[in-house]
C-alpha positions in Angstrom: 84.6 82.2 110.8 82.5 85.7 110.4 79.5 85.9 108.2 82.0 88.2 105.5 84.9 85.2 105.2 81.9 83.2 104.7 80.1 85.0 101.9 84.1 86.1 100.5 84.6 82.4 100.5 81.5 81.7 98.4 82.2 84.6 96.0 85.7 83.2 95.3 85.1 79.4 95.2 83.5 80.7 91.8 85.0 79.0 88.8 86.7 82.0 87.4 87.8 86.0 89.0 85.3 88.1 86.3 84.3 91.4 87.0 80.9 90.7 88.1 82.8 88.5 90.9 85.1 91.7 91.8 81.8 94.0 91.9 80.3 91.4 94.4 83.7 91.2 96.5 83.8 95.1 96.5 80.1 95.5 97.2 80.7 93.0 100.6 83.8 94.5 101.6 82.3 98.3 101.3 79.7 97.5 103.7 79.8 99.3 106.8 78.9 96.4 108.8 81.9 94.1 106.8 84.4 92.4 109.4 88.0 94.1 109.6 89.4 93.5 106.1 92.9 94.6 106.9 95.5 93.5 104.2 93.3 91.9 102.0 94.4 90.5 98.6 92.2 88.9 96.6 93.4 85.0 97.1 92.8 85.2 100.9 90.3 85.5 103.3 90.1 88.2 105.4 91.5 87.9 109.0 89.1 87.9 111.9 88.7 90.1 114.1 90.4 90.7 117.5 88.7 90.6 120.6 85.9 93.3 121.2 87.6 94.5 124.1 90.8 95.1 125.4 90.9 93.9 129.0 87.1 94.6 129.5 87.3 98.1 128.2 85.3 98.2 124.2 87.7 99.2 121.7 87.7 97.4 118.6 83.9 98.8 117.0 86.0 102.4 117.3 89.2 101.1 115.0 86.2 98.6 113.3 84.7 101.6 111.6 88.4 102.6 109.8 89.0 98.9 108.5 86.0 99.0 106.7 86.6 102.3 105.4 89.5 101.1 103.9 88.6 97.7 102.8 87.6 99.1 99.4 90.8 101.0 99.2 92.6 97.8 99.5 91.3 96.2 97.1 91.7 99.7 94.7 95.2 99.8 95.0 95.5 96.0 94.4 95.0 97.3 90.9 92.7 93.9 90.1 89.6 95.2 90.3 87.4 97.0 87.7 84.3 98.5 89.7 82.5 101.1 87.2 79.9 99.8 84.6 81.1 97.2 82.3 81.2 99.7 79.5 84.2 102.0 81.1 85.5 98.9 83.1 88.8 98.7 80.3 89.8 103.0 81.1 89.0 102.2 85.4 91.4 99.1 84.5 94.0 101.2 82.5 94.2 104.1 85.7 94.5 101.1 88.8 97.7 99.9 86.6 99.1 103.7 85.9 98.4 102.7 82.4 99.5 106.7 80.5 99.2 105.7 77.2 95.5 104.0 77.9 94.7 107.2 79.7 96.0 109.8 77.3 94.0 108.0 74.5 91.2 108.2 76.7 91.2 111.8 77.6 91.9 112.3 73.4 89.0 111.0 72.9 87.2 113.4 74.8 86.8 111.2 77.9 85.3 112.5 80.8 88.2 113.2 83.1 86.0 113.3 86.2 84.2 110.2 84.9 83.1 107.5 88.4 81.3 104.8 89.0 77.7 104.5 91.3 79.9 104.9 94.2 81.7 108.2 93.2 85.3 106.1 92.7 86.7 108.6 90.1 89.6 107.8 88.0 91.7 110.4 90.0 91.1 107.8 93.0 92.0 104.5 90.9 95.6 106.6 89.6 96.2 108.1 93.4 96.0 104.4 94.2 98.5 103.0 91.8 100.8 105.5 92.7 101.1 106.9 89.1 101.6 110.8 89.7 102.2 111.3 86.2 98.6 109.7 85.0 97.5 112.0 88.3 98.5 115.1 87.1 97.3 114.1 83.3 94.2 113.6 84.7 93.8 116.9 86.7 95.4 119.0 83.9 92.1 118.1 81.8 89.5 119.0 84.9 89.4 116.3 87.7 89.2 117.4 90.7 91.3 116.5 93.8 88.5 117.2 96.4 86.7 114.3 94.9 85.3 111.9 97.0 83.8 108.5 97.0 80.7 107.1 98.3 82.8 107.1 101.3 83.9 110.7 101.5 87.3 109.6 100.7 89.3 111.7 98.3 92.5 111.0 96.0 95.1 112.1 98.8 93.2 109.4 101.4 94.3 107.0 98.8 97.6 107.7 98.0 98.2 108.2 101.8 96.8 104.7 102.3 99.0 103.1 99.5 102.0 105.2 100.8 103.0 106.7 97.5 104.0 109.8 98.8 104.8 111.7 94.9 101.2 111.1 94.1 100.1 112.7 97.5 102.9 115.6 97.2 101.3 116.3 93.4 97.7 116.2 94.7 98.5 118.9 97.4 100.1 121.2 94.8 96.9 120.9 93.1 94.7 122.0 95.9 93.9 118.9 97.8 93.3 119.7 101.4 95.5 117.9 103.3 92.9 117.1 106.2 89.5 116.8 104.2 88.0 114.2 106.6 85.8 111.5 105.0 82.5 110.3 107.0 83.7 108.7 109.4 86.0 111.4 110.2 89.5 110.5 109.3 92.1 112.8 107.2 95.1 111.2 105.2 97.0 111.4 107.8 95.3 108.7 109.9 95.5 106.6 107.0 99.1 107.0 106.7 99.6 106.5 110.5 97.1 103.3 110.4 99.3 101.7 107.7 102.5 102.9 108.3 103.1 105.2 106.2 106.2 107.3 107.6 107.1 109.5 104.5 103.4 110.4 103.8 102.7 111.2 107.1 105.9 113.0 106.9 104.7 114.7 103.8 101.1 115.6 105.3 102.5 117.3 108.1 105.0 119.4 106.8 101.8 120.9 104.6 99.9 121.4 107.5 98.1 118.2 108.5 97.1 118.5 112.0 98.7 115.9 114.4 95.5 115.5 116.6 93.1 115.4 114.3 90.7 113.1 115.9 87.8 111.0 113.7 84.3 111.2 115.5 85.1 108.2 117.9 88.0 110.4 119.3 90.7 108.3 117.1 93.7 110.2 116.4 96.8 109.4 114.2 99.0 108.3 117.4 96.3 105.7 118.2 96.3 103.9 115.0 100.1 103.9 115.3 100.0 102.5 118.6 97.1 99.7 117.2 99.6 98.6 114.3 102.7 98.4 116.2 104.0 101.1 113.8 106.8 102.6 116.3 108.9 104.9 113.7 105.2 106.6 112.5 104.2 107.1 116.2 108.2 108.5 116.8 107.5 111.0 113.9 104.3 111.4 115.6 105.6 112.7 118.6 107.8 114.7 117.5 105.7 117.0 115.9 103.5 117.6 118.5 101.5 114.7 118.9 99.4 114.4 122.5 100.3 112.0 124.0 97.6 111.5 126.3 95.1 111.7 123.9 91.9 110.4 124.6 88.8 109.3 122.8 85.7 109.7 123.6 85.7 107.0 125.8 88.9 107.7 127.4 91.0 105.6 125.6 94.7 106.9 124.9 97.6 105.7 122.8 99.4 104.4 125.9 96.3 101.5 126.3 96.4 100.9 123.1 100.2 100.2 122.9 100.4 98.0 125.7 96.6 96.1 125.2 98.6 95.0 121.8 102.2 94.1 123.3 103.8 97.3 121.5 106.4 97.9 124.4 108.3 100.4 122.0 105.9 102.3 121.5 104.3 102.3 125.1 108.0 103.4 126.2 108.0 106.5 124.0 105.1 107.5 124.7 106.1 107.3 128.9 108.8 109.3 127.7 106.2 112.0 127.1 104.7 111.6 129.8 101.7 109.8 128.7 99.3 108.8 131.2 96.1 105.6 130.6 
């Protein structure tokens, strides 16, 4: 078991989930140097992670540094956690649920719109990951902005790509969200929507300009994470607009390693079909 399961475990064996418990689990999980948190929920620990290499050749620290990017996305768009000061913890409650009511009282009360927490989570992020376009577009009608990004450099439209709740990304991109604003690691939406699956948002992203070979600063593009997850009808979409193949990172992995190091045949055969070379 990794030092993070351990100190999750601790957190959690905790009488009782409070918000000073959820802080501590987000705190952990946000750390760069957190294990691979990859579908987390809040009841179980997070899974281990693979080998460090993939028939000798080091691959896992370059998808290691995505996973924990979006371990604190995860547990975001659970819609269970309350990260801001315990003061506003109720309004960054009311926009994970796509509570309208909570937030329109809010804003009528001449609530900060824009208003985030120490690690620049703004309530735009929190709605983005609940999927609630119409709390969204209440909230940018009255000044948030959807460039905003998180301690992270993550923005709404990462979220919502990561959660898959392509309305929310389609309303942030008619409001002026760049479609591939790259956080600090260097990913754009669209690698979060290929790393989780995410065919219609990727769909979306694309047809609005995303670029298919965006690469993060390890070299990752969209296809690899595709290829990593076993997700064959993101890759397919992948492909067909004009994704390379034979894309390599800056250790010279490609997608077509990646496929068959992780037994995606379907994948690996497609991208043959391309002409894809290791």
């Amino acid at each position: 078991m990794s030092i993070t399961c351990k100190k999750y475990q601790e957190i959690m064996n905790a009488p009782a989930l409070t918000l000073k418990k959820s802080k501590k689990i987000f705190i952990l999980l946000r750390n760069p140097m957190a294990e691979r948190c990859q579908a987390i929920s809040l009841h179980k620990c997070p899974a281990e992670l693979p080998p460090n290499t993939l028939n000798g050749r080091t691959i896992m620290p370059m998808f290691k540094r995505v996973f924990c990017a979006t371990c604190a996305v995860f547990l975001l768009t659970s819609g269970q956690l309350a990260f801001a000061g315990d003061a506003n913890s109720d309004i960054w409650k009311a926009a994970a649920r796509g509570d309208a009511a909570a937030i329109s009282g809010y804003l009528d009360r001449h609530g900060n719109p824009s208003a985030c927490d120490r690690d620049k989570v703004t309530l735009l992020h929190m709605a983005a990951g609940s999927g609630n376009a119409a709390v969204a577009d209440m909230l940018i009608a009255k000044g948030a902005k959807t460039g905003a990004r998180d301690s992270y450099g993550q923005t709404p439209l990462h979220v919502a790509a990561l959660a898959g709740h392509a309305e929310t990304a389609k309303l942030l991109i008619s409001k002026g969200a760049k479609v591939d604003e790259q956080d600090r690691a260097g990913h754009t939406p669209l690698h979060f929507a290929a790393m989780r699956g995410r065919t219609e948002v990727a769909s979306l992203l694309l047809a609005k300009g995303a670029k298919v070979n965006a690469q993060n600063k390890d070299g990752l593009a969209p296809l690899h994470f595709a290829a990593y997850e076993g997700h064959a009808e993101t890759a397919k979409l992948l492909l067909a607009k004009g994704a390379n193949a034979s894309v390599k990172t800056r250790d010279g992995i490609t997608p077509l390693y990646v496929a068959e190091q992780r037994g995606a045949s379907d994948i690996a055969a497609m991208l043959r079909a391309k002409g894809a070379k290791k």
